[in-house]
Each structure stands twice: as structure tokens, then as C-alpha cells.
N, C-alpha and C positions, 0 to 999 in steps of 0.2 A: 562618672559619679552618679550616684539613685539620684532621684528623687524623694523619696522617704525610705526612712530605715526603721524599722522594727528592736528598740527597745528593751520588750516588754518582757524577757527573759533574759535581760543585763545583771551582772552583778551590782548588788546596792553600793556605793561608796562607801570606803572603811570609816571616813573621815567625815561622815555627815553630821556627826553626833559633836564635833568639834568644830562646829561655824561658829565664827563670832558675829556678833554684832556690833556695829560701829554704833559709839554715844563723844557726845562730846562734853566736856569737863571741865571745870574749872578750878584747874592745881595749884596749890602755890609752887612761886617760881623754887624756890630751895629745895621742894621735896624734886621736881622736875629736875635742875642740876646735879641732884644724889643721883636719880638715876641715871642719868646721861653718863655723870665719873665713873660708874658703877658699869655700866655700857663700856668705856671705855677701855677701863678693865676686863673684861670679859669678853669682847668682841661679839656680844649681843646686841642686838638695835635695844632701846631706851624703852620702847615701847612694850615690846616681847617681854623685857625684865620688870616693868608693871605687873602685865598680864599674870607673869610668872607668881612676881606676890601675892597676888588678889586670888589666883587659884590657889595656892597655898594657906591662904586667911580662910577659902573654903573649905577646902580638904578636914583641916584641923579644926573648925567652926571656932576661929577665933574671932573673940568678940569685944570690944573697946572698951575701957573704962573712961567717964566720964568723971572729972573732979571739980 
């Protein structure tokens, strides 16, 4: 094995532009059980089907009413 390896003419990662970042939050527990069932159904982690809506609530710039 090198020593050092040269880089600097590597293909960019396709997926760079799709890092998350971790935050932490505080759900309530029912919305958190929707998605777990909702996971469950779907054989998606819980987590990913958040992510999944929150990009979705982007995409479509939906935006809350407040009453």
C-alpha cells in the first residue's frame, strides 16, 4: 500500500449534494408512533419516512396554517 495517494483528479461524489445533517428534536410521541406504523407498513426505517415528508413539505413549499 502508498503512502499517499493523489486525489486531486477523483470523480466528485454523486451524492454530495444529499448529506444530511443530524439535529435533534422534539416530537411528540403520536406523531413518532404514525410513523413507526407507517414504517411498519412499508418496510422503511421511521426515520427515512420523516425525512421523506419534510422533503416533500419542500419540494411542494407547503406551508402551515396556523388557527
Amino acid at each position: 500500500m502508498r503512502e499517499e495517494y493523489d486525489f486531486s483528479n477523483a470523480a466528485k461524489n454523486p451524492y454530495s449534494k444529499a448529506v444530511k445533517k443530524q439535529v435533534t428534536m422534539n416530537i411528540n410521541e403520536s406523531t413518532v408512533d404514525y410513523f413507526k406504523k407507517m414504517a411498519s407498513e412499508s418496510g422503511l426505517p421511521y426515520q427515512t419516512l420523516i425525512n421523506l415528508y419534510l422533503d416533500d413539505c419542500v419540494k411542494h413549499k407547503k406551508k402551515l396554517e396556523f388557527v
